[in-house]
C-alpha positions in Angstrom: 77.0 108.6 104.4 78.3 110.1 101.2 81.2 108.9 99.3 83.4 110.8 96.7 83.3 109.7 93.0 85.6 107.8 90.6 86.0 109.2 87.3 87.5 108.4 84.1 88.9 110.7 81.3 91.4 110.9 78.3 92.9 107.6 79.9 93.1 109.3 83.2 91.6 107.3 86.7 90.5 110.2 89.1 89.9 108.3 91.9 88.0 109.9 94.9 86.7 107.0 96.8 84.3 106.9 100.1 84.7 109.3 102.6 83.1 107.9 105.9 81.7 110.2 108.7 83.7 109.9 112.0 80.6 108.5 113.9 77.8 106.3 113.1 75.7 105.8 116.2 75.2 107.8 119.6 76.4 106.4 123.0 74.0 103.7 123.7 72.6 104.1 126.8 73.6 101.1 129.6 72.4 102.2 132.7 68.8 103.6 133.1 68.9 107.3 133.5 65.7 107.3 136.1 67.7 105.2 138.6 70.5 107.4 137.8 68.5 110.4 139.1 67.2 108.8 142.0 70.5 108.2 142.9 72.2 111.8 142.6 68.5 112.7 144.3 69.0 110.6 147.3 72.0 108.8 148.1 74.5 110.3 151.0 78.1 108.8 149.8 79.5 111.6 147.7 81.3 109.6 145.7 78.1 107.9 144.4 76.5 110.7 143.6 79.6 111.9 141.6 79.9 108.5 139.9 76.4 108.9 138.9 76.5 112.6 137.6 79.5 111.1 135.0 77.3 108.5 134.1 73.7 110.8 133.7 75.5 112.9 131.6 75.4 110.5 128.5 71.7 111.4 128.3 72.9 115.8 127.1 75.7 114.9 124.9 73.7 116.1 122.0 70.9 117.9 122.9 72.3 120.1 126.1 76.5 120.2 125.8 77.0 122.9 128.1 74.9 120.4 131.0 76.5 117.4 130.2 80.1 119.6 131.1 78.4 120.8 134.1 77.4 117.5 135.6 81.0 116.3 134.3 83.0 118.7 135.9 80.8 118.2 139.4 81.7 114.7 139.2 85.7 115.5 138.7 86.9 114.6 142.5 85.9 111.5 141.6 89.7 111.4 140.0 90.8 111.4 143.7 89.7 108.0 144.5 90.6 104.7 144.3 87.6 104.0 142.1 89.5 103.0 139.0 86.0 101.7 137.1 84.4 104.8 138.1 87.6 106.7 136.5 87.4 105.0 133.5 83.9 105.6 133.3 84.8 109.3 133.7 87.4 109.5 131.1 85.1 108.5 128.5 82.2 109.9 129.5 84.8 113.1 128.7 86.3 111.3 125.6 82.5 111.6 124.7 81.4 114.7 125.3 84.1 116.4 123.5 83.9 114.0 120.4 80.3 115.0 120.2 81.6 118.6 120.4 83.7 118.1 117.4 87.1 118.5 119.5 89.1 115.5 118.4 92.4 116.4 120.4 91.1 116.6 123.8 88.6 113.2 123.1 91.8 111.5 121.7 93.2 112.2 125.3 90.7 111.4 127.7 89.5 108.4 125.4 93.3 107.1 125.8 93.5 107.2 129.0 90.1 105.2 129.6 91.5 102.9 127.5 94.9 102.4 129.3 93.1 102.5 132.7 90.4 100.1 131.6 92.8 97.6 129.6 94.8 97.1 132.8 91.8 96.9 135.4 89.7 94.4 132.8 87.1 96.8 132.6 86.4 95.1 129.3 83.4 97.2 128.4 85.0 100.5 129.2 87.8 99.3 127.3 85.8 98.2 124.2 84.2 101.4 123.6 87.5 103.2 124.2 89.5 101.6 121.7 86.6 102.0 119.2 86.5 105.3 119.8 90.5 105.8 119.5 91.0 104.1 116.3 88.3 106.4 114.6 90.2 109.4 116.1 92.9 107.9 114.5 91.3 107.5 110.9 90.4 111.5 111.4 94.3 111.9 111.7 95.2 110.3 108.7 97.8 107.1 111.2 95.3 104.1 109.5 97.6 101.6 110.9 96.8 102.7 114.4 92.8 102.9 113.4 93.2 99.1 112.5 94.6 98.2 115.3 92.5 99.7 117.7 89.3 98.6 115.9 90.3 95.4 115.4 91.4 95.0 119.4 87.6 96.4 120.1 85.8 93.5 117.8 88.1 90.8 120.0 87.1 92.2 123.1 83.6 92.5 122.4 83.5 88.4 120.7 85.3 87.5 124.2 82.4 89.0 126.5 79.6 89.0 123.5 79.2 92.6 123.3 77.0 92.3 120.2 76.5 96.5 120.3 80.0 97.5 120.3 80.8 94.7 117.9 78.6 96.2 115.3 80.0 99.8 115.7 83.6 98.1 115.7 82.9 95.7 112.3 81.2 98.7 110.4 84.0 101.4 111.4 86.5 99.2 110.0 85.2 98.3 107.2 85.2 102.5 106.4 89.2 102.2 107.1 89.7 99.1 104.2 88.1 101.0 101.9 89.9 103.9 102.1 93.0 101.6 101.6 91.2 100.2 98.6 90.8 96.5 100.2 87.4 96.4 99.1 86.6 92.3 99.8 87.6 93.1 103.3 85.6 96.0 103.6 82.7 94.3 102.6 83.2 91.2 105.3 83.0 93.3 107.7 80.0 95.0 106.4 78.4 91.7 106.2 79.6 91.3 109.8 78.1 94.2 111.3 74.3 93.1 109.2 74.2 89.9 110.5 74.4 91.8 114.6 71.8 94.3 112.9 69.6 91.9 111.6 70.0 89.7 114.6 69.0 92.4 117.4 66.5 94.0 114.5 68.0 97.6 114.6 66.2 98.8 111.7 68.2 102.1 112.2 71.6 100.9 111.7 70.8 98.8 109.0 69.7 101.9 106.5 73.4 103.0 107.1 74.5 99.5 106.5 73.1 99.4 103.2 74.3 102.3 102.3 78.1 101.1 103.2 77.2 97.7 101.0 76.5 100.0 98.1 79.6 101.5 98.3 81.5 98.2 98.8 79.7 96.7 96.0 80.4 99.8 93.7 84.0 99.6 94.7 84.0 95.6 93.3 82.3 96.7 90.1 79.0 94.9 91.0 76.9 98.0 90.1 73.2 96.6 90.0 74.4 94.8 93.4 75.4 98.3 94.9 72.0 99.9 93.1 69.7 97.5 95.2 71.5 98.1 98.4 71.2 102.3 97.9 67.3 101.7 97.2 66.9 99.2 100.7 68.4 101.8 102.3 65.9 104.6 100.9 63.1 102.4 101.1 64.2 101.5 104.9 64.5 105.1 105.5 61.5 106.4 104.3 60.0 104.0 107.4 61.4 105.6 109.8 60.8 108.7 111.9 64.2 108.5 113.6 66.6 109.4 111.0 67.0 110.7 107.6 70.0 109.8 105.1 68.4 111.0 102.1 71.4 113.7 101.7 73.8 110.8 101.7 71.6 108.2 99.5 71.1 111.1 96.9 74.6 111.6 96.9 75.6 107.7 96.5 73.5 107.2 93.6 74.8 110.4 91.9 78.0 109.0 92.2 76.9 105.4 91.4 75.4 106.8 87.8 78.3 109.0 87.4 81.1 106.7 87.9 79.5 102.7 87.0 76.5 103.6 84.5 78.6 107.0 82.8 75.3 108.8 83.4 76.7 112.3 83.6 72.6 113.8 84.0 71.4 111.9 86.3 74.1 111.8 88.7 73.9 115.9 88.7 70.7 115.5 89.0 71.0 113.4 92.5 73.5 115.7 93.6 71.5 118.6 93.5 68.3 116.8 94.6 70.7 116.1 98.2 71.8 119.7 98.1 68.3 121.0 98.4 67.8 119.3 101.4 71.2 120.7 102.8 70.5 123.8 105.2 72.3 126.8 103.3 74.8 127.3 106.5 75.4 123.6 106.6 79.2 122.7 106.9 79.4 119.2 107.5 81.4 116.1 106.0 78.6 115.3 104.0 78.3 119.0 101.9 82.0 119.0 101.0 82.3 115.4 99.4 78.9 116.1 97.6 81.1 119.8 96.2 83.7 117.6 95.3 81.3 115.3 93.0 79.6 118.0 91.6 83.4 118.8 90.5 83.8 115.9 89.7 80.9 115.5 87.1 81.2 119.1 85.5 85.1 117.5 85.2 83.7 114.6 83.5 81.5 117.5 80.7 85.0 119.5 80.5 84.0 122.2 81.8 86.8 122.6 83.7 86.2 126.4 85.4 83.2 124.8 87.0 84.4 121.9 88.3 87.2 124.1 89.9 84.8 126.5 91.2 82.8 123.9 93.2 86.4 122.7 94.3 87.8 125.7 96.0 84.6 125.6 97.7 85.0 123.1 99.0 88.5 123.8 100.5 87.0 127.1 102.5 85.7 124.8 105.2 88.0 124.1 108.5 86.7 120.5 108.3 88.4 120.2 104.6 91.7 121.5 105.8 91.7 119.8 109.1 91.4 116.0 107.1 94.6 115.0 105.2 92.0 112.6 103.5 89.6 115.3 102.0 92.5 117.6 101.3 94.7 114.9 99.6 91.7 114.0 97.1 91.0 117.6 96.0 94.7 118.7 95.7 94.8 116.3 93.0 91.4 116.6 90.9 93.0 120.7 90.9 96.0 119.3 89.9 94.5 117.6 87.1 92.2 120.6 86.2 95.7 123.3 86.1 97.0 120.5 83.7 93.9 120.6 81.1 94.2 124.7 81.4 97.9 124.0 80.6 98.9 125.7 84.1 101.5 123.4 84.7 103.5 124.9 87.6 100.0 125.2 89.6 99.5 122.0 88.3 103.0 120.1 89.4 102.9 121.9 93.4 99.1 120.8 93.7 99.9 117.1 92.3 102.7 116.8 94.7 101.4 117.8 97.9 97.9 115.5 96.7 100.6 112.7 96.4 102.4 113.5 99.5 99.5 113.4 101.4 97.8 110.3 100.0 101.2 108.4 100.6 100.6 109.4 104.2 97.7 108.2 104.8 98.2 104.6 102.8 95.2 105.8 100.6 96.4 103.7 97.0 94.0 105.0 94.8 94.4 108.6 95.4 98.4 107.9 95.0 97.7 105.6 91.5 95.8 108.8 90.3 98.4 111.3 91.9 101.3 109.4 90.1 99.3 108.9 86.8 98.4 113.3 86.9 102.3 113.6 87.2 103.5 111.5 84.3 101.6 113.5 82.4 103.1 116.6 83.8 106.6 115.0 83.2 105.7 113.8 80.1 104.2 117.6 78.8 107.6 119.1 80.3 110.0 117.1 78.8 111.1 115.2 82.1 111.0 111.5 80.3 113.0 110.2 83.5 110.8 111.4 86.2 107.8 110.6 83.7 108.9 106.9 83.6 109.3 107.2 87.7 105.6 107.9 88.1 104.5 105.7 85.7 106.7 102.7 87.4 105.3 103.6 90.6 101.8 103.7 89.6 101.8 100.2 88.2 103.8 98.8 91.5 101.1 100.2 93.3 98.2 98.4 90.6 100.6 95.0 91.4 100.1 95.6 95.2 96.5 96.0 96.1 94.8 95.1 92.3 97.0 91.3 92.6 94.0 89.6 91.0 95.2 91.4 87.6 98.6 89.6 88.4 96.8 86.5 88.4 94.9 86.8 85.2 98.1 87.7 83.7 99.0 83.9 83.8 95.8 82.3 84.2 96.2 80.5 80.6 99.7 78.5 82.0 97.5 77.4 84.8 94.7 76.1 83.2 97.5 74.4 81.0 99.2 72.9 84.2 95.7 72.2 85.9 94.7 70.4 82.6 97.8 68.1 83.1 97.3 67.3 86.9 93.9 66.7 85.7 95.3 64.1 83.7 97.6 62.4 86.2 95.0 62.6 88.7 92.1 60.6 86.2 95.0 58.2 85.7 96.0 57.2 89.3 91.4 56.9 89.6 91.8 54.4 86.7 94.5 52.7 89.0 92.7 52.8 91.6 89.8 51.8 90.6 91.3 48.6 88.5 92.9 47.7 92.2 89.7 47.6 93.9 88.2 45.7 91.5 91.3 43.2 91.4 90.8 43.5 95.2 87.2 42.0 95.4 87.7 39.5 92.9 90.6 38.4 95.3 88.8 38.5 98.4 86.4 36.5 96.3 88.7 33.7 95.4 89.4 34.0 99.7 85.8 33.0 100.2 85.7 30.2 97.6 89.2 29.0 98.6 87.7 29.1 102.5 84.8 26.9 101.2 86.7 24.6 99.6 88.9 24.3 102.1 86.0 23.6 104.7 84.8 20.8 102.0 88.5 19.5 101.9 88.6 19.5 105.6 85.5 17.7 106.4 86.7 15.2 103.3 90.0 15.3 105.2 88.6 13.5 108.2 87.0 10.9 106.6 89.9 10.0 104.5 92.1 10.0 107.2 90.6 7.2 108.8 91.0 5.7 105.4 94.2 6.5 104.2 97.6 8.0 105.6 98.6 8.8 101.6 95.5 10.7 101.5 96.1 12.7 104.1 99.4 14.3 102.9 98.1 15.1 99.3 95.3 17.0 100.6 97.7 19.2 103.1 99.7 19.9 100.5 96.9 21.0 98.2 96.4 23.4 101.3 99.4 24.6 101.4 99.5 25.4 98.6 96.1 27.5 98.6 97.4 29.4 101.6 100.2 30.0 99.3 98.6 31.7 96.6 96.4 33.8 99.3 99.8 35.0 100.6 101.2 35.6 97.0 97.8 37.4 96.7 98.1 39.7 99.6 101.6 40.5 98.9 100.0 42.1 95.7 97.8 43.9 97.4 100.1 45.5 99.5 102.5 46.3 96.6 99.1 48.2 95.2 99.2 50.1 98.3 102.3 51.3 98.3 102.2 52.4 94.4 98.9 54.1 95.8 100.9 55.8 98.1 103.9 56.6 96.1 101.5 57.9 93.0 99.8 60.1 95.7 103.3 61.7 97.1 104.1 61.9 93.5 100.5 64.1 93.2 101.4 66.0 95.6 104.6 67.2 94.4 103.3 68.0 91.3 100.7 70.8 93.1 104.1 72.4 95.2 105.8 72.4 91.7 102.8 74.2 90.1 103.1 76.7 93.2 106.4 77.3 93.2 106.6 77.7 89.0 103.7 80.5 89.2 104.9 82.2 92.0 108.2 82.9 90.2 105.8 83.8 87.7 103.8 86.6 88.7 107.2 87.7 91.2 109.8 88.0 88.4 108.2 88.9 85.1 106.3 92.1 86.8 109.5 94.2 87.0 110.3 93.8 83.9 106.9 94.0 81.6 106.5 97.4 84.0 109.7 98.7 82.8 108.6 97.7 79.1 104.8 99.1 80.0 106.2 102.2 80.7 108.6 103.0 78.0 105.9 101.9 75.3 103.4 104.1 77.0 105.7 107.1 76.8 107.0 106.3 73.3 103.2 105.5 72.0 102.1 109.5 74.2 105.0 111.2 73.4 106.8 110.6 70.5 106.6 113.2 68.6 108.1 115.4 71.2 110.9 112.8 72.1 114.5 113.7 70.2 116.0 110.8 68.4 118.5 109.9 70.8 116.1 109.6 73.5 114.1 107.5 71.0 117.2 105.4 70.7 118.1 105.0 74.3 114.5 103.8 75.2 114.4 101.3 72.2 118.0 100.1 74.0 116.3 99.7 76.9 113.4 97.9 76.0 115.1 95.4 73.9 117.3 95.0 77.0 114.6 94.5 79.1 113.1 92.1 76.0 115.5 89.9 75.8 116.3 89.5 79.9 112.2 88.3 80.1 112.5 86.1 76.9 116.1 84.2 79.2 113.8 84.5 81.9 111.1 82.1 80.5 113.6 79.8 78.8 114.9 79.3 82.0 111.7 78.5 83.5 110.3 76.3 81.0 113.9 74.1 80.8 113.1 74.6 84.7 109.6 73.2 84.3 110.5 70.2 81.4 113.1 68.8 84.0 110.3 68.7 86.7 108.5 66.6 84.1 111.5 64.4 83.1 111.3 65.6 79.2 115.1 66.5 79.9 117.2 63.5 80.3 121.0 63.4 80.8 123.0 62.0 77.8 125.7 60.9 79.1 129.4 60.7 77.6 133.6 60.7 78.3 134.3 64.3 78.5 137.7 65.9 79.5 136.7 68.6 81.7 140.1 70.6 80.7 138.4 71.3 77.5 135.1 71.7 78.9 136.2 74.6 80.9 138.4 76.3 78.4 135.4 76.1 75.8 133.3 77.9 78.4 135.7 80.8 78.8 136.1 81.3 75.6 132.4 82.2 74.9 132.4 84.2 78.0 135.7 86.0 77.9 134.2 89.2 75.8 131.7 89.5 78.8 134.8 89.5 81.2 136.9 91.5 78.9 134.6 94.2 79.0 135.1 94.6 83.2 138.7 93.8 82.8 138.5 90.5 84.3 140.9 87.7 84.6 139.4 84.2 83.5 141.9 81.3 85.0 141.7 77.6 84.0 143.6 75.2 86.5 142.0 72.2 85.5 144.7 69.6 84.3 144.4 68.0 81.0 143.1 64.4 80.5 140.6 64.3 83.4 137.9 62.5 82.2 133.9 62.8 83.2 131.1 61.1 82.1 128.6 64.2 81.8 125.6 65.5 79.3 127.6 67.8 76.9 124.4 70.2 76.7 123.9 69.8 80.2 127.1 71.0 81.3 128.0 73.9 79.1 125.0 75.2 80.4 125.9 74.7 84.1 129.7 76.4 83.6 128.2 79.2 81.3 125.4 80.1 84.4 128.3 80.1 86.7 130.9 81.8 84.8 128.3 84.6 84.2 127.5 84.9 87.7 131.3 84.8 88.7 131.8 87.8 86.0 128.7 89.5 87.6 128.9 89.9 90.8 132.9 90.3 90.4 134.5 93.9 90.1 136.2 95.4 87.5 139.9 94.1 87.1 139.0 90.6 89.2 140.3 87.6 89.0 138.2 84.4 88.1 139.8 80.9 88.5 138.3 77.4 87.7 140.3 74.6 89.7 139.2 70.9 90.6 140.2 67.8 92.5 139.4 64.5 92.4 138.4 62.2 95.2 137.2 58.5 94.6 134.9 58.5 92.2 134.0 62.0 91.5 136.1 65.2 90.7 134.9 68.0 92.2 134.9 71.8 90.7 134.9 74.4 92.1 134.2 78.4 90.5 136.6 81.3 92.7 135.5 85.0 92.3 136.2 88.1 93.9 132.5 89.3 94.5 130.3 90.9 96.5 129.6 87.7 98.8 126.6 86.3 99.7 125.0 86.6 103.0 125.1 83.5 105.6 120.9 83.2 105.7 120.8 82.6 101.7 123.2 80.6 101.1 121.1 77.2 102.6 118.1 78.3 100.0 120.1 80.1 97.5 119.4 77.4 94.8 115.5 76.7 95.5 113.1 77.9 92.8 110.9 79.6 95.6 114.4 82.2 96.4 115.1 82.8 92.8 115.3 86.6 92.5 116.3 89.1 90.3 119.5 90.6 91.6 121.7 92.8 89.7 125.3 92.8 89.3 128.4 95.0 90.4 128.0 97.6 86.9 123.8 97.0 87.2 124.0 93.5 85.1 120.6 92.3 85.0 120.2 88.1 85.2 117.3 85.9 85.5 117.3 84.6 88.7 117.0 81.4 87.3 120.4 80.2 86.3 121.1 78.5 89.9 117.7 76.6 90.0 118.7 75.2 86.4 122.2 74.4 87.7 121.4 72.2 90.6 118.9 70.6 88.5 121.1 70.0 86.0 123.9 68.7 88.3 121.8 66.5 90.1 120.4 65.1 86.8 124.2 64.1 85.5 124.5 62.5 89.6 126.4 65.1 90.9 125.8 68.0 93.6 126.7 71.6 93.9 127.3 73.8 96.8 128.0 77.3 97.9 130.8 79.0 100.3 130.8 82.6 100.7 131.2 85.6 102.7 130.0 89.3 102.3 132.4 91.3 100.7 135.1 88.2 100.2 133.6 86.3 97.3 132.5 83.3 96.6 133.5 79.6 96.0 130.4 77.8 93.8 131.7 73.6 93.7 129.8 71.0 92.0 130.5 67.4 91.9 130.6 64.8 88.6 131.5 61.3 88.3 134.9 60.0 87.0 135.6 58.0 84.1 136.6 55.0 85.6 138.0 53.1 82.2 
């Protein structure tokens, strides 16, 4: 099967990717036609012969149509009975015939309603094929959610009743679906899958198409001479065979494999055209219009831009193009892109968003990474920097989503740093380990000796007690004394232990640390190094075009976005250095009156700015013994958030009490609330988000992991009360002064 090509130009990713054909293998026959006959020859119960004529006429779906209706439409009484596995064998005997006959409507009903007929009877079999059958229909129409489900309920039902032939079908049309969503690892499991049935029931046949679909997936995971070696088993295994012949679509594959992996413009033309030849001139299938669409593609990729849209419109003359949202969607966009280089831009901008609308349809993330990137560049040429910076956001949220291993390199030198350390501890608690065990065998050592000697001492023992009553109590006491020392010994032991087990729990906490810190990581600082990505992009493409205020309002906004990411990580790394204990609490007397007023002071400009009313109703001369560092911080992260979440012209008051030991203070604003299901997790480092405030204030999301931290470290606690649209009440506690 042939599969559309990826190319590469002027910093452009025109992404194509495979386009599978709707069917890989015939109906597999599972009844023996010759009984079959005999049957419709010879038997007198009417409804046998018409369940047979539904059945024989599997064996004309290809060759003779118009006789497999025929017998079909003889067996249709057969719908009167109460035969509900002879039904079902009807419907998709239908389903069948009119999938063969390229009518996908009508097979999408009849296969339907073999599959809702079967699924409630427990025909599994019936039921298998059905859904397979229904979840292709459904990749045809463009619903891939639907395809997966279908395909994916076929591969369950065929493991439960080891249907090894369906399987197959089932594992290698699915893996078509992921790849047109661009999970290519998945794709290529279930590749795998459907070889290992192949190999196992030795279907030469089906494996030449097999290898051809582990090209593609291997080409798709940039393993090019993996994906070359599977292309050339395929034509090897082909050229052995007198029952099939893929050359069209293993010519095509390499084309595309030279043109898009090994840049080798010549030889991929020379591939296409070699499957061309063999093309019949009146030839209108699947498998012409994607190789058109490469040969575009390459005369694209040698700028010759009137050819490449030549062989495109070409290619959009045929029904089958029109009629496939997937085809369509892919070609809209390469015209897009060609309008743009011959500075058509209206053409360019209708073709690019229809490409776009109907890639998001159909989930298909590549053709919307290449539709978004085409129309930032229209945007950009236009003058429209806002909707410019729109496509180029949403292009790189779509990288983020289905490329996530970039995400992961993006940090992978703070994990090896954080591996290196757990390394450490973990080599350290080994050493401990190891120095217990061997303190452990010396002890049990010292047991033995100290049972011999105690067996000497005994057997003296009864010999000297016949001598000597004084003797006698020395030598119990020098055993109770060794029992002693083996108790004071195994108390040691068991205090080993249960450092063992403390230094283990200690271990683990480390790794759910490490998790937690880098999934903060790679959740929090994407938004913002997009936003920076894109506005450096357009400044570095377009700036001689850009006026100078719009130069000054981007270079606002990127050093707004700059220093919200640089808060960011010096919240996370004072986050991370109190999970290590390098911050420790100072403590000292501080009057909490003057605390608080210090605080609003260096937060009253932020407050004046929305209007807002800062209260202190702490009383004087209450004393708490507190980190001064520690804190400010906590009041300034609370302050901010009060002023942040508050609207213009609210009130914020600080008030307190004290109760035993501890005063407890507590932070009043008039803000947006904060929903009952957050409030239990809102200071956890795994629920720290990003949120922005009433006037689109951007924060951390850090400042209430550091407060909590920070509060417990000075021995106090904090707590939230809050309802939607009512404000909130933040209270921590702090120990008293008690001089």
């Amino acid at each position: 099967m042939a599969e559309l090509v990826m190319i590469r130009k002027k910093k452009i990713l025109l992404v194509i990717l495979f386009l599978f054909t709707t069917c890989l293998f015939s109906q597999k026959p599972l009844w023996n036609y010759d009984s079959l006959q005999t049957v419709i020859n010879n038997t007198n119960s009417i409804e046998e012969k018409q369940f047979a004529s539904a059945l024989y006429a599997y064996k004309f779906f290809r060759t003779k149509p118009d006789s497999a209706r025929l017998l079909l439409n003889n067996s249709a009484p057969i719908l009167q009975s109460d035969n509900y596995q002879a039904i079902s064998e009807y419907y998709s005997a239908m389903g069948t015939l009119n999938w063969f006959s390229k009518n996908p409507d009508s097979a999408m009903f009849y296969f339907h309603k073999a599959y809702q007929l079967s699924l409630s009877n427990r025909f599994d079999q019936i039921n298998a094929n059905a859904a397979g059958y229904v979840g292709m229909l459904f990749k045809i129409k463009g619903n891939i959610d639907s395809a997966l489900y279908y395909l994916q309920h076929t591969i369950n039902v065929c493991d439960r009743i080891n249907n090894s032939y369906l399987a197959n079908k089932a594992h290698y049309d699915i893996a078509a679906v992921y790849s047109q969503l661009g999970k290519h690892e998945i794709s290529l499991r279930h590749y795998l899958a459907a070889l290992k049935i192949q190999e196992e029931d030795q279907d030469s046949v089906r494996i030449i198409y097999t290898y051809n679909g582990l090209g593609n997936a291997y080409k798709n995971l940039k393993k090019k001479e993996k994906s070359r070696s599977y292309y050339l088993k395929s034509i090897r295994l082909d050229s052995l065979s007198p029952k099939v012949d893929q050359r069209v679509n293993n010519y095509t594959n390499l084309g595309l494999l030279y043109e898009s992996s090994f840049k080798n413009i010549d030889s991929a033309l020379f591939y296409y055209f070699s499957a061309m030849h063999l093309m019949p001139e009146n030839d209108i299938s699947s498998s012409k219009i994607v190789l058109l669409v490469n040969i575009g593609n390459a005369y694209y990729a040698r700028l010759d831009f009137r050819k490449a849209l030549n062989y495109y419109n070409e290619s959009m003359q045929y029904d089958y193009t029109r009629s496939n949202p997937y085809l369509t969607s892919a070609i809209l966009i390469n015209k897009s892109l060609i309008y743009f280089e011959l500075h058509k831009y209206d053409s360019a901008y209708a073709l690019g968003r229809e490409g776009l609308r109907l890639a998001e349809k159909i989930k298909a993330p590549d053709w919307q990474i290449n539709a978004h990137q085409t129309l930032f560049r229209l945007d950009s040429a236009c003058g429209k920097f806002n909707n410019a910076i729109e496509h180029l956001q949403a292009k790189y949220a779509i990288i983020d989503t289905v490329y996530n291993k970039d995400n992961l390199n993006r940090v992978s030198e703070l994990e090896v740093i954080y591996e290196t350390e757990k390394k450490d501890a973990l080599n350290k608690s080994l050493l401990e380990n190891n120095t217990l065990a061997q303190r452990v065998i010396k002890n049990q050592r010292y047991i033995i000796l100290s049972v011999i000697v105690t067996c000497c001492l005994f057997i003296l023992l009864v010999f000297s007690v016949l001598r000597s009553g004084r003797k006698q109590r020395i030598i119990n006491r020098k055993l109770k004394l060794v029992n002693e020392e083996s108790i004071e010994k195994n108390k040691v032991i068991d205090e080993k232990n249960q450092l063992l087990i403390e230094q283990n729990q200690q271990l683990t906490k480390l790794n759910e640390t490490k998790d937690k810190f880098f999934s903060v990581i790679s959740h929090d600082l994407r938004g913002p190094f997009n936003a920076l990505l894109g506005y450096l992009e357009l400044l570095n493409t377009e700036y001689d075009s850009l006026s100078e205020p719009d130069k000054k309002n981007m270079l606002k906004a990127i050093h707004k976005s700059s220093t919200n990411t640089y808060n960011l990580l010096v919240n996370l790394l004072d986050w991370a250095r109190t999970q290590r204990g390098l911050i420790v609490n100072e403590s000292e007397v501080l009057d909490m009156y003057e605390i608080t007023d210090s605080s609003i002071d260096i937060v009253k400009q932020r407050a004046d700015n929305k209007s807002q009313q800062l209260m202190n109703e702490v009383p004087s001369k209450i004393f708490v013994k507190a980190d001064l560092n520690l804190i400010s911080s906590v009041m300034l992260n609370l302050l901010n958030n009060a002023i942040k979440f508050s609207p213009r012209g609210g009130v914020i008051r600080i008030s307190c009490e004290t109760k035993n030991e501890f005063i407890t203070v507590h932070i009043h604003d008039q803000g947006v609330g904060i929903p009952k299901e957050q409030q239990m997790n809102l200071f956890d480092i795994g629920n720290a988000t990003l949120r922005q405030g009433t006037e689109n204030e951007l924060g951390t999301g850090m400042g209430l992991v550091l407060v909590r931290e920070f509060i417990q470290l000075m021995g106090g606690d904090i707590w939230v009360s809050s309802e939607e649209g009512k404000g909130s009440v933040f209270s921590f506690t702090l120990p008293l002064n008690q001089a």
